[in-house]
PDB file of N, CA, C and O in Angstrom:
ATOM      1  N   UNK A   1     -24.569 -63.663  20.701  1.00  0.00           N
ATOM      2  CA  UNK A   1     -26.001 -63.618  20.826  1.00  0.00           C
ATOM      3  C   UNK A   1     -26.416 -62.182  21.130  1.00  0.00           C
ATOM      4  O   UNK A   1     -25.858 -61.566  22.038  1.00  0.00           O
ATOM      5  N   UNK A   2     -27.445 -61.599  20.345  1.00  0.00           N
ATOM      6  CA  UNK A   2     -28.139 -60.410  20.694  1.00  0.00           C
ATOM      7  C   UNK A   2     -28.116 -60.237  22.094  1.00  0.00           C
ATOM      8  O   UNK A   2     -28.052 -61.305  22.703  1.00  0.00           O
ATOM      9  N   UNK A   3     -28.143 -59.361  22.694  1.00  0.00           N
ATOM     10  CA  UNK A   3     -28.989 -59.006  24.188  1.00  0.00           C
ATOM     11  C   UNK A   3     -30.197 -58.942  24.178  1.00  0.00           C
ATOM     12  O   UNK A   3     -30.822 -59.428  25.121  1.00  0.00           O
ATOM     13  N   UNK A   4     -30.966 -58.223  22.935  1.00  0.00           N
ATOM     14  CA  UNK A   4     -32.344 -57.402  22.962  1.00  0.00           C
ATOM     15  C   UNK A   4     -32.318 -56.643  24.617  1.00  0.00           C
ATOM     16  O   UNK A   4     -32.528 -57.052  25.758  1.00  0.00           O
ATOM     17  N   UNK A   5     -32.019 -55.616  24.127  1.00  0.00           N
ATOM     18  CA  UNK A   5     -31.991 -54.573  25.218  1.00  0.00           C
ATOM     19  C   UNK A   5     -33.761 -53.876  25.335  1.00  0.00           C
ATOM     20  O   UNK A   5     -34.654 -54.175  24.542  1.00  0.00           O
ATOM     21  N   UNK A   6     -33.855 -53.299  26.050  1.00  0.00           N
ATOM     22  CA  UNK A   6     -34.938 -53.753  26.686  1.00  0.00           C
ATOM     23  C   UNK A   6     -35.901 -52.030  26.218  1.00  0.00           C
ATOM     24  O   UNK A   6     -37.096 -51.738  26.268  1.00  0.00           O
ATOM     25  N   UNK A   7     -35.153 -51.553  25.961  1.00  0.00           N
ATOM     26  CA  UNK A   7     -35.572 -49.607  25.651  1.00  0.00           C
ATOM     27  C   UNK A   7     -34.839 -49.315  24.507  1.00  0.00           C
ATOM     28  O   UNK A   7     -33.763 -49.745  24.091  1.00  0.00           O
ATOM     29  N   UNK A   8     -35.819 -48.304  23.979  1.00  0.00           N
ATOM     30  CA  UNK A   8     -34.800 -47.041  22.655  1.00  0.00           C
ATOM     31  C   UNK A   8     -34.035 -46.182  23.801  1.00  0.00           C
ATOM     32  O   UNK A   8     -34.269 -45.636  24.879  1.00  0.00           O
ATOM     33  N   UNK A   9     -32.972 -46.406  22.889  1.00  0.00           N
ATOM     34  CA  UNK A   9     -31.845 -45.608  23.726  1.00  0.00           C
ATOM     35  C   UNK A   9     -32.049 -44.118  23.618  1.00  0.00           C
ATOM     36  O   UNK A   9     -31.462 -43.343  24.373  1.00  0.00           O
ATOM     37  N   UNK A  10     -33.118 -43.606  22.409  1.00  0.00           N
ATOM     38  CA  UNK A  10     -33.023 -42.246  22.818  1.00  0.00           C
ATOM     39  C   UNK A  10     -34.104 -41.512  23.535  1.00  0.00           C
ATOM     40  O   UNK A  10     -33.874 -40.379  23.958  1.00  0.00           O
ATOM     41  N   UNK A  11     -35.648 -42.262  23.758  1.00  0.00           N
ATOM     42  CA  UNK A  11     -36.438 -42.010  24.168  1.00  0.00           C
ATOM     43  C   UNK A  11     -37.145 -42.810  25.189  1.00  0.00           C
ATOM     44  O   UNK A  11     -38.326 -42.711  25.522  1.00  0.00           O
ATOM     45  N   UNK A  12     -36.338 -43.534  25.587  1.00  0.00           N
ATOM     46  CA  UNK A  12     -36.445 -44.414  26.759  1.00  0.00           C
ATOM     47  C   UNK A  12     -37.645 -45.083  26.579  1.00  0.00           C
ATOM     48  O   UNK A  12     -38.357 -45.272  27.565  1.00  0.00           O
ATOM     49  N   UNK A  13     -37.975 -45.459  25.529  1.00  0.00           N
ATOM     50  CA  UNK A  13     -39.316 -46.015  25.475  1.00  0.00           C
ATOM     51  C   UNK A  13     -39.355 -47.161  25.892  1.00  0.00           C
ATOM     52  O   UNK A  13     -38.394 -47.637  25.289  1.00  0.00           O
ATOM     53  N   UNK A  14     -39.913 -48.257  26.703  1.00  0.00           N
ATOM     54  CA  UNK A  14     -40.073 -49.919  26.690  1.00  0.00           C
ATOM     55  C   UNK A  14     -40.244 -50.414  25.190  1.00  0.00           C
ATOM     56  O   UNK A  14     -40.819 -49.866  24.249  1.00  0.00           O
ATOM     57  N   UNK A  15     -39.419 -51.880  25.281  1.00  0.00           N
ATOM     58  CA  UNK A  15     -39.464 -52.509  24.145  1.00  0.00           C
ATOM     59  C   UNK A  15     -39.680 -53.494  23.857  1.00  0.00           C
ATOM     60  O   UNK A  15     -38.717 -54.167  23.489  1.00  0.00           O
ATOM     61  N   UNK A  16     -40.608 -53.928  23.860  1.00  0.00           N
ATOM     62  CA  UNK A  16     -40.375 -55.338  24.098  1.00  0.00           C
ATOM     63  C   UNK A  16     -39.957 -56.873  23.014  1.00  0.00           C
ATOM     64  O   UNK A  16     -40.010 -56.711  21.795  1.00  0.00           O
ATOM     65  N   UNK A  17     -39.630 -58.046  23.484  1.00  0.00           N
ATOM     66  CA  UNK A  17     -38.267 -58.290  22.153  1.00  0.00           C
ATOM     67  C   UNK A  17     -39.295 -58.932  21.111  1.00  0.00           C
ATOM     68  O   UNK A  17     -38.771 -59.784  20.394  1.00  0.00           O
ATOM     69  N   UNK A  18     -40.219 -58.772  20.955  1.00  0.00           N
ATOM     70  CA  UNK A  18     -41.490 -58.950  19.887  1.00  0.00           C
ATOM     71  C   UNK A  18     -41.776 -57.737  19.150  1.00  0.00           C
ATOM     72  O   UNK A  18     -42.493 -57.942  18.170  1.00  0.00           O
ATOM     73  N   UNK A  19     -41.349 -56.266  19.372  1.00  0.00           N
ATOM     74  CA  UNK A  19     -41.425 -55.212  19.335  1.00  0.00           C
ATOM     75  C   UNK A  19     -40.736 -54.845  17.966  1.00  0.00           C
ATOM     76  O   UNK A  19     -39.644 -55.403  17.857  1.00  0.00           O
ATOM     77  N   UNK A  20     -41.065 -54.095  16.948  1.00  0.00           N
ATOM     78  CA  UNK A  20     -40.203 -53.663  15.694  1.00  0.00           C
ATOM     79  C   UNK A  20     -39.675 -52.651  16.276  1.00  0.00           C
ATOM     80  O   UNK A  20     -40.339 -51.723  16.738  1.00  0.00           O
ATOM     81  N   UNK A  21     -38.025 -52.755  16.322  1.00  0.00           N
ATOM     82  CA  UNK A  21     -37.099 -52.112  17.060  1.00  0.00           C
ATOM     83  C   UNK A  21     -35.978 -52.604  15.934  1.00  0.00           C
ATOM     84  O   UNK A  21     -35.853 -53.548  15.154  1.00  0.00           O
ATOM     85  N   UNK A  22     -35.399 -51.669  16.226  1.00  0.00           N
ATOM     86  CA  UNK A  22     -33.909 -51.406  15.425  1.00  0.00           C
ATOM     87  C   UNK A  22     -32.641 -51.303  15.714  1.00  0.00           C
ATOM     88  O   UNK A  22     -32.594 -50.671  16.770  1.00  0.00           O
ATOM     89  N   UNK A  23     -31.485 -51.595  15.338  1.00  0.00           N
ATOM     90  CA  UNK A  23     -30.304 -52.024  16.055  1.00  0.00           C
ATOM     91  C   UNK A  23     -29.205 -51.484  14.825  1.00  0.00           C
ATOM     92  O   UNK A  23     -29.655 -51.252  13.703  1.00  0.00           O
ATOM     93  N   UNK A  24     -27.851 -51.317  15.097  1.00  0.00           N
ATOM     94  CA  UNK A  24     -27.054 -51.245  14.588  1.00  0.00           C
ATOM     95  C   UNK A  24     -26.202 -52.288  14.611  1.00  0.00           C
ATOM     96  O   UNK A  24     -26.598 -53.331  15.132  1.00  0.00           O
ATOM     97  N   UNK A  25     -24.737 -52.210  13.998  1.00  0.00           N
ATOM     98  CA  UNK A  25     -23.614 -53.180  14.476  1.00  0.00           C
ATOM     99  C   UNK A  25     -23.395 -53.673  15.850  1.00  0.00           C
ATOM    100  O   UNK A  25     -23.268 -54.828  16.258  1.00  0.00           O
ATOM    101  N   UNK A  26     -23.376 -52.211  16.656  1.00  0.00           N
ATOM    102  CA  UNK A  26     -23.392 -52.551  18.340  1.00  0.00           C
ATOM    103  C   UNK A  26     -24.322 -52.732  19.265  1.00  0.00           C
ATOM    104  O   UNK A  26     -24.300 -52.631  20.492  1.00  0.00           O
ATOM    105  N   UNK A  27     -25.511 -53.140  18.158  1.00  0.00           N
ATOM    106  CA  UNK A  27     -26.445 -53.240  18.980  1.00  0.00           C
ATOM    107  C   UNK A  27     -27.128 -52.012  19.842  1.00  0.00           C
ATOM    108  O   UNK A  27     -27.775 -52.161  20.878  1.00  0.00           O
ATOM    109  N   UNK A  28     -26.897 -51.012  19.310  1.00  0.00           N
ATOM    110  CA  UNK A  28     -27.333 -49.471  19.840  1.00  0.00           C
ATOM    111  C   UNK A  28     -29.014 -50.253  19.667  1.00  0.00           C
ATOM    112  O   UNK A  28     -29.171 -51.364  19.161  1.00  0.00           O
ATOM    113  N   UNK A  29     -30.430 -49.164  20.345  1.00  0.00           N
ATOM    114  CA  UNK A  29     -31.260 -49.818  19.899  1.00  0.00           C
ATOM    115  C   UNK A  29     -32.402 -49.104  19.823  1.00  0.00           C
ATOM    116  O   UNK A  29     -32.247 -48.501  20.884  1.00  0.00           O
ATOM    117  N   UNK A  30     -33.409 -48.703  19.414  1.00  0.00           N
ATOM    118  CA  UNK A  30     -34.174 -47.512  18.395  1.00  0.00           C
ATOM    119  C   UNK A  30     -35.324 -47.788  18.339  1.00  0.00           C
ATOM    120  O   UNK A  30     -35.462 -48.613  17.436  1.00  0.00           O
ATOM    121  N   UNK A  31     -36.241 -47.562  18.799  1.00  0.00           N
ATOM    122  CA  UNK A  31     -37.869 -47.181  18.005  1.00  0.00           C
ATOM    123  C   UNK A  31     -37.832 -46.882  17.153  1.00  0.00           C
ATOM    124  O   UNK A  31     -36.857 -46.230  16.779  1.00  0.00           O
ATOM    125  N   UNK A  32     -39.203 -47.265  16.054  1.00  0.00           N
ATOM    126  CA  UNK A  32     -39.308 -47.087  14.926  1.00  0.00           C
ATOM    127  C   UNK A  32     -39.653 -45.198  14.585  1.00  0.00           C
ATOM    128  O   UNK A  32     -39.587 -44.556  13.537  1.00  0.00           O
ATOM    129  N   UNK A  33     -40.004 -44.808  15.937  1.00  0.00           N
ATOM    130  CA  UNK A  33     -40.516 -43.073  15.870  1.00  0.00           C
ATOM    131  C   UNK A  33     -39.342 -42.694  16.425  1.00  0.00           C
ATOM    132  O   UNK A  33     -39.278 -41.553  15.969  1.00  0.00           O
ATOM    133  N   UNK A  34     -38.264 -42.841  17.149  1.00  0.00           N
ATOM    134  CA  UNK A  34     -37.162 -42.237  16.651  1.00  0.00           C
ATOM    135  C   UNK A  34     -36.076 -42.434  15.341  1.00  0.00           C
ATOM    136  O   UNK A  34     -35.442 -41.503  14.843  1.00  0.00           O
ATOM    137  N   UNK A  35     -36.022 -43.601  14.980  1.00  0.00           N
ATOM    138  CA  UNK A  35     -35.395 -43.767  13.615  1.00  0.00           C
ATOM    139  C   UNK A  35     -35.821 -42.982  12.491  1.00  0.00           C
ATOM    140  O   UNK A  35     -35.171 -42.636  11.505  1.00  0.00           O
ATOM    141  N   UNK A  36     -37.140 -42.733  12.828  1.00  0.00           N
ATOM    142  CA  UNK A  36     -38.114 -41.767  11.473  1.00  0.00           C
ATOM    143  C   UNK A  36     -37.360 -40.693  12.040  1.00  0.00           C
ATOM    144  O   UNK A  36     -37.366 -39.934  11.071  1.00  0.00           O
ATOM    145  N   UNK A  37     -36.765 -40.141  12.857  1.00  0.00           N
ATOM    146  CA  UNK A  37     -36.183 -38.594  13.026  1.00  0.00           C
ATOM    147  C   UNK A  37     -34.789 -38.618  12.688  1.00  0.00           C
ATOM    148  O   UNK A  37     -34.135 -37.582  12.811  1.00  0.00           O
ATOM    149  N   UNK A  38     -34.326 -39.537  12.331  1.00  0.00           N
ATOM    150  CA  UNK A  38     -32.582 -39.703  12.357  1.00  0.00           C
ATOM    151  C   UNK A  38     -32.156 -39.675  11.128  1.00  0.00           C
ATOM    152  O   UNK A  38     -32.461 -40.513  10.279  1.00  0.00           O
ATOM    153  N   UNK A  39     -31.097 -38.277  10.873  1.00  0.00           N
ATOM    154  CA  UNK A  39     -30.750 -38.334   9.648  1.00  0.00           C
ATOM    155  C   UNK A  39     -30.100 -39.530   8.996  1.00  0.00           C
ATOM    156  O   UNK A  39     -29.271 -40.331   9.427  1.00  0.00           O
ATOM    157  N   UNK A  40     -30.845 -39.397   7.586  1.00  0.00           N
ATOM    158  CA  UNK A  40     -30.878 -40.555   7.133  1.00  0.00           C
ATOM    159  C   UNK A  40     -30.808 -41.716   7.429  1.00  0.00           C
ATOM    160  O   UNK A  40     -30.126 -42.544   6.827  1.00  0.00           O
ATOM    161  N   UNK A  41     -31.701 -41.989   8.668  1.00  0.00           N
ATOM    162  CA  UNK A  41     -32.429 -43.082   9.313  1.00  0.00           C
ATOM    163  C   UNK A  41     -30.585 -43.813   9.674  1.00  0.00           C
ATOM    164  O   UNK A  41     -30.592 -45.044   9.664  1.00  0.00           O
ATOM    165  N   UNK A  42     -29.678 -43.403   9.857  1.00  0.00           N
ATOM    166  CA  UNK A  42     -28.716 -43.621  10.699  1.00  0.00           C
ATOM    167  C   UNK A  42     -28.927 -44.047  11.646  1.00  0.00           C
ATOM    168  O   UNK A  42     -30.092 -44.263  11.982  1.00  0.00           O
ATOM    169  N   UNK A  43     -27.516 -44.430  12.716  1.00  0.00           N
ATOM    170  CA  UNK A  43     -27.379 -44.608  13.978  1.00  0.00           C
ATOM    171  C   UNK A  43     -26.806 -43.570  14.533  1.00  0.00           C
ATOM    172  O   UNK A  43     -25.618 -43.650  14.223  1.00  0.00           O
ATOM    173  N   UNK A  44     -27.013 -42.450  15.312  1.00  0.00           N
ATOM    174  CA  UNK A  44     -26.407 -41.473  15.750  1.00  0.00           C
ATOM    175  C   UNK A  44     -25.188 -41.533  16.540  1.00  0.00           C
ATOM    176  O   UNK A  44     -24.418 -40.607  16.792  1.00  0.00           O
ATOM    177  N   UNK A  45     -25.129 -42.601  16.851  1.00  0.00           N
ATOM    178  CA  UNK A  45     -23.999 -42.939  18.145  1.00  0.00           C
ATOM    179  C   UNK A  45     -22.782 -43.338  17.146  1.00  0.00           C
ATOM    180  O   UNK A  45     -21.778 -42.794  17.605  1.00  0.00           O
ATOM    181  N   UNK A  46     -22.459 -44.056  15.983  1.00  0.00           N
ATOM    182  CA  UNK A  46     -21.488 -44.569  14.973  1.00  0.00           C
ATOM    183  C   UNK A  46     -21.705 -44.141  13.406  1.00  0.00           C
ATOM    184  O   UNK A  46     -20.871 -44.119  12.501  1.00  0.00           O
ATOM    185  N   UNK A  47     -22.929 -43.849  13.383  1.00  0.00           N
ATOM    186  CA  UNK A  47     -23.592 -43.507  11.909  1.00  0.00           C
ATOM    187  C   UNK A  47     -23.086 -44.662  10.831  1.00  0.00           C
ATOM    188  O   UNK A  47     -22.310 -44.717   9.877  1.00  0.00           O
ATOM    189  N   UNK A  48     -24.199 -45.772  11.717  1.00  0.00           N
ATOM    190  CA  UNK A  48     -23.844 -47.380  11.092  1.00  0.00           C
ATOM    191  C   UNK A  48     -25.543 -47.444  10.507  1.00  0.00           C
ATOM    192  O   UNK A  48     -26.479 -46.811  10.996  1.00  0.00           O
ATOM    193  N   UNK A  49     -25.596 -48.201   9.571  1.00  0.00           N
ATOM    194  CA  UNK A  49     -27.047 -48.304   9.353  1.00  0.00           C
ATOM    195  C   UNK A  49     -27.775 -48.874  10.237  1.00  0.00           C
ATOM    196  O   UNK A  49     -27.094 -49.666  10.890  1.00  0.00           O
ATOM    197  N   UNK A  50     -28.949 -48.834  10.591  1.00  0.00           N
ATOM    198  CA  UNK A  50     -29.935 -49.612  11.207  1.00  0.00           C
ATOM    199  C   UNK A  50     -30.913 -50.384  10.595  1.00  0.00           C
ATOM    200  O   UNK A  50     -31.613 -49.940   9.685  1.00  0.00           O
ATOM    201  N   UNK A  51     -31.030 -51.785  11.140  1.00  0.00           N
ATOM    202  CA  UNK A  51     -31.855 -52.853  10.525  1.00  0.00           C
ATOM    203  C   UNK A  51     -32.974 -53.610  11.893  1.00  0.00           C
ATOM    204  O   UNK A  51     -32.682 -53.895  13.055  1.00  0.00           O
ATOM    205  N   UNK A  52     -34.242 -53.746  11.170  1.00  0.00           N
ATOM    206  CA  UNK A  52     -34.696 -54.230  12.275  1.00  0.00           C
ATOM    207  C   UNK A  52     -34.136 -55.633  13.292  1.00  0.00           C
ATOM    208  O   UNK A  52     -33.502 -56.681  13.170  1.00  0.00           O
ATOM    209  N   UNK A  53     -34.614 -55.097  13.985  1.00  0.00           N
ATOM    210  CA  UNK A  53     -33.633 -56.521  15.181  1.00  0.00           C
ATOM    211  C   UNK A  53     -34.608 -57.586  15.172  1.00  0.00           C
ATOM    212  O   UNK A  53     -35.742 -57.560  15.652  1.00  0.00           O
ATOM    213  N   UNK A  54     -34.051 -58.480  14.594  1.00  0.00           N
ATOM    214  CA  UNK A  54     -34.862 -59.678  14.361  1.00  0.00           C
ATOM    215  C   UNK A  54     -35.426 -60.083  15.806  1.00  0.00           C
ATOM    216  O   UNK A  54     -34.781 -59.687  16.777  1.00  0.00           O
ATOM    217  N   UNK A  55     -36.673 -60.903  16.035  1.00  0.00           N
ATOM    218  CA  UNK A  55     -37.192 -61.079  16.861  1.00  0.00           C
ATOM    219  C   UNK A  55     -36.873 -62.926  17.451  1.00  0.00           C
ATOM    220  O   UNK A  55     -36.626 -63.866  16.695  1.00  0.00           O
ATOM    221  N   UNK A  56     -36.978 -62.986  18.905  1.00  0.00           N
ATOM    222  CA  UNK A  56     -36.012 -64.389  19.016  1.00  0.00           C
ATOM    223  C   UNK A  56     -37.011 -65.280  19.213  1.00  0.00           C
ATOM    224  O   UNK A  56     -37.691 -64.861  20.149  1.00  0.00           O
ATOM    225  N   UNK A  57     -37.376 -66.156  18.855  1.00  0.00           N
ATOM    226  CA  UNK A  57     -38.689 -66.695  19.557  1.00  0.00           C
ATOM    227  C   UNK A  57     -39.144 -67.293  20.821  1.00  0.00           C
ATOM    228  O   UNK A  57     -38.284 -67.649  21.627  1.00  0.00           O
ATOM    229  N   UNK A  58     -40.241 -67.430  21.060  1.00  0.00           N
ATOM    230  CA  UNK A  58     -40.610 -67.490  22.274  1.00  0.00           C
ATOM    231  C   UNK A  58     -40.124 -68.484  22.980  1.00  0.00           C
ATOM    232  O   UNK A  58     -40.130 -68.150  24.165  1.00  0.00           O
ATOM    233  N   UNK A  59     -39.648 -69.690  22.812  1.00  0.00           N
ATOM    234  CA  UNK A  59     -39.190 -70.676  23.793  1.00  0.00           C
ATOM    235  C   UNK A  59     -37.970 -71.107  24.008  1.00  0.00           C
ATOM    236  O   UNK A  59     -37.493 -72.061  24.622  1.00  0.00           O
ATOM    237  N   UNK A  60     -37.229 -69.570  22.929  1.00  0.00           N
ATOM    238  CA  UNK A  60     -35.827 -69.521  23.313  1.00  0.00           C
ATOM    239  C   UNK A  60     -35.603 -68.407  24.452  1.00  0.00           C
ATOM    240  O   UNK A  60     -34.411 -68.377  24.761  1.00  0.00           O
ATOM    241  N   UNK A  61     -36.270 -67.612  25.072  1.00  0.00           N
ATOM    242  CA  UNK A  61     -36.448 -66.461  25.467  1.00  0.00           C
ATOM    243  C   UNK A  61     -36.316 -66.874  26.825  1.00  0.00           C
ATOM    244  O   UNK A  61     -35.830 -66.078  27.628  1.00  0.00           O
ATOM    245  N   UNK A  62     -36.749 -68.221  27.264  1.00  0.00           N
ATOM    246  CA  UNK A  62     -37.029 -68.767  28.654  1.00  0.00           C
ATOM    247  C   UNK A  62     -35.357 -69.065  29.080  1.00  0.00           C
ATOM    248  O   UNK A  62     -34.971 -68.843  30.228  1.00  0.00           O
ATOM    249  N   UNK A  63     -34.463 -69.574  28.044  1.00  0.00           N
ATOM    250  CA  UNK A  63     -33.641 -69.829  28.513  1.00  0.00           C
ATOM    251  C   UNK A  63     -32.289 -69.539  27.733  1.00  0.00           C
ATOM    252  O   UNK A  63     -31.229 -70.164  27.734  1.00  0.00           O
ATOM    253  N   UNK A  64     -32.710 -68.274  27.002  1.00  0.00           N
ATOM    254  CA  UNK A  64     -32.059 -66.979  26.609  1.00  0.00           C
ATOM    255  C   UNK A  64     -32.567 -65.991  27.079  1.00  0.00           C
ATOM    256  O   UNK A  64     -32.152 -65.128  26.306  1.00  0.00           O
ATOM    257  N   UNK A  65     -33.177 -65.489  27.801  1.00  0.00           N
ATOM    258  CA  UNK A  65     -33.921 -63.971  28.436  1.00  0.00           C
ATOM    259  C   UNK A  65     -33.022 -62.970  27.693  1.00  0.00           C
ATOM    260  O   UNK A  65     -31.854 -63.252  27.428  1.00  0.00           O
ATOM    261  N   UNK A  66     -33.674 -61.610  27.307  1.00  0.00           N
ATOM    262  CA  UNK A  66     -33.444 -60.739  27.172  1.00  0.00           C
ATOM    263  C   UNK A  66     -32.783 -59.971  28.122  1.00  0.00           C
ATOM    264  O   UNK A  66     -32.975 -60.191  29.318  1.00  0.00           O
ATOM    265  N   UNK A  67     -31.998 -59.063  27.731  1.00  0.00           N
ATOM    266  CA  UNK A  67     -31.503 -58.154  28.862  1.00  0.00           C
ATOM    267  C   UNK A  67     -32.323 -57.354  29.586  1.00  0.00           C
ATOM    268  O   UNK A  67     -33.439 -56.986  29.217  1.00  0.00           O
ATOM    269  N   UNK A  68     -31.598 -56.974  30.986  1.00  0.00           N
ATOM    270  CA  UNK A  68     -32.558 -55.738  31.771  1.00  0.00           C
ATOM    271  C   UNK A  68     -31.564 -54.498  31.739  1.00  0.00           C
ATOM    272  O   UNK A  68     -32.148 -53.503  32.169  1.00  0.00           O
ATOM    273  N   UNK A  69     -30.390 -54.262  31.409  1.00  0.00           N
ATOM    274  CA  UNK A  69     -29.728 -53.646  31.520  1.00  0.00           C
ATOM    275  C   UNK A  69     -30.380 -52.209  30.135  1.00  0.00           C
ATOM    276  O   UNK A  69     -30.527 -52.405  28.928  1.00  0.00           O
ATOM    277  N   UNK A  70     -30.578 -51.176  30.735  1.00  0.00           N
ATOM    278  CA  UNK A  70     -31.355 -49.728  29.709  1.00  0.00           C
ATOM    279  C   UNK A  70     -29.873 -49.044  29.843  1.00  0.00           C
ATOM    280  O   UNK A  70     -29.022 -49.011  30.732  1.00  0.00           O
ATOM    281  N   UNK A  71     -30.014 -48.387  28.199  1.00  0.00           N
ATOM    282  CA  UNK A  71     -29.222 -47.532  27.680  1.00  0.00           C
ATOM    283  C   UNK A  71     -29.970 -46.753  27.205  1.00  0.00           C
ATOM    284  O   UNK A  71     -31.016 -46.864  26.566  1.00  0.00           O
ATOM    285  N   UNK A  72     -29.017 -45.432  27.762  1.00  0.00           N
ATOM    286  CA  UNK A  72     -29.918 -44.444  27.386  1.00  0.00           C
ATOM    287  C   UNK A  72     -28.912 -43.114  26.983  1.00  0.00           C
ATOM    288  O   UNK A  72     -28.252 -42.556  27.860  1.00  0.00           O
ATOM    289  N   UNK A  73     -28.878 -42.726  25.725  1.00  0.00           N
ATOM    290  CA  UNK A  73     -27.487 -42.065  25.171  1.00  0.00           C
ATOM    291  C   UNK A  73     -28.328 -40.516  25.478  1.00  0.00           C
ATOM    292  O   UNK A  73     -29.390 -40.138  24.983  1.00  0.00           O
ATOM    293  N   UNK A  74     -27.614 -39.947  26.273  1.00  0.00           N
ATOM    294  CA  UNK A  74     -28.473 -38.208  27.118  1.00  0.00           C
ATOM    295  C   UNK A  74     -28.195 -37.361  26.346  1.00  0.00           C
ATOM    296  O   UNK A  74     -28.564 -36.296  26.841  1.00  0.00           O
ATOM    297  N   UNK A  75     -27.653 -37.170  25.192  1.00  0.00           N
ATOM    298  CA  UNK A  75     -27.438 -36.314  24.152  1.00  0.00           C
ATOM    299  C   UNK A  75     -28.347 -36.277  22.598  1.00  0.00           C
ATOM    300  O   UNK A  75     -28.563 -35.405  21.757  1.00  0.00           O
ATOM    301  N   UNK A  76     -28.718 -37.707  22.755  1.00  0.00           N
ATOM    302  CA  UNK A  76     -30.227 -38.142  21.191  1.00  0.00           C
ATOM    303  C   UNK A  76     -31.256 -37.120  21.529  1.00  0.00           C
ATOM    304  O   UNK A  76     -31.579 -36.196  20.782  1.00  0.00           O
ATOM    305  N   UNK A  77     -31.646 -37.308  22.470  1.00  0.00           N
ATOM    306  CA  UNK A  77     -32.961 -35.940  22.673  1.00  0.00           C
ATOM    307  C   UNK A  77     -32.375 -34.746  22.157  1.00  0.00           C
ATOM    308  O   UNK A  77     -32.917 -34.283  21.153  1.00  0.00           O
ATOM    309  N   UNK A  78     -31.308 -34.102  22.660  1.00  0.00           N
ATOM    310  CA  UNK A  78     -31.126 -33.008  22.544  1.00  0.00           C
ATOM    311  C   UNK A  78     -30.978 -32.428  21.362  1.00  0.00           C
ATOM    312  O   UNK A  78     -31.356 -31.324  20.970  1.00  0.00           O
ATOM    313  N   UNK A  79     -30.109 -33.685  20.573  1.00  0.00           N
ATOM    314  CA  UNK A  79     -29.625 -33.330  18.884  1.00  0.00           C
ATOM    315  C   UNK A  79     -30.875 -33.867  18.069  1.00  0.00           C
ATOM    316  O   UNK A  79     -30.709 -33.576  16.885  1.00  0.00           O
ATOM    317  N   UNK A  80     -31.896 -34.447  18.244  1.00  0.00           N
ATOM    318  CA  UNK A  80     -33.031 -33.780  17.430  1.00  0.00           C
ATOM    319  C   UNK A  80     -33.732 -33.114  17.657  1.00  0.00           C
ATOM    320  O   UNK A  80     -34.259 -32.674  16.635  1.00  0.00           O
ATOM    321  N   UNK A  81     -34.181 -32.644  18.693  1.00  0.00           N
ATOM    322  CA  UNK A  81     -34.512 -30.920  18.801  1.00  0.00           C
ATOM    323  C   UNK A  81     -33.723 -29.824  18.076  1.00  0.00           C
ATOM    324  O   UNK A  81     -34.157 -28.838  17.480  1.00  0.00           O
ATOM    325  N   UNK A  82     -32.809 -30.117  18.216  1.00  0.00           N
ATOM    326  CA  UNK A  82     -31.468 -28.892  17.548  1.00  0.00           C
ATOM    327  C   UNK A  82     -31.779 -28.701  15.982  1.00  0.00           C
ATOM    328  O   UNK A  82     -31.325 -27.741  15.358  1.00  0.00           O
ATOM    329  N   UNK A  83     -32.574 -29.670  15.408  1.00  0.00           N
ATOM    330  CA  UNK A  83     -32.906 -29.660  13.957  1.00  0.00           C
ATOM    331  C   UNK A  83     -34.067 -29.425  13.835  1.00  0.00           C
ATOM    332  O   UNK A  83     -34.572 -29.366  12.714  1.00  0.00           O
TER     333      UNK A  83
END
């Protein structure tokens, strides 16, 4: 089962799991305004494609909750500035 993690891992943005957000294989997890910066809309962390993360519906959510646990990879900021 997904987690739906709860932030873009590179801009710490809130996300919420209704939110068009993006994911890889490992579930890395992305705003749509950082994915627009990522070469070739990659995953920077595996350079796996990214697909939107399907959304879970609402009355599974009560007794599937989303995660609280934030990832936050401290090197994404830096390497798109660098470009």
């Amino acid at each position: 089962m997904l987690e739906i993690r709860p932030n873009c891992e590179c801009c710490n943005r809130d996300l919420a799991p209704s939110d068009e957000t993006y994911i890889c294989t490992f579930e890395c997890t992305w705003c749509p305004t950082c994915v627009d910066r990522f070469q070739d809309r990659a995953c920077p962390n595996c350079g796996g494609n990214l697909q939107p993360r399907p959304i879970r519906p609402a009355w599974w959510l009560e007794e599937n909750p989303p995660s609280t646990m934030r990832v936050v990879s401290p090197d994404c900021q830096k390497q798109l500035a660098a470009r």
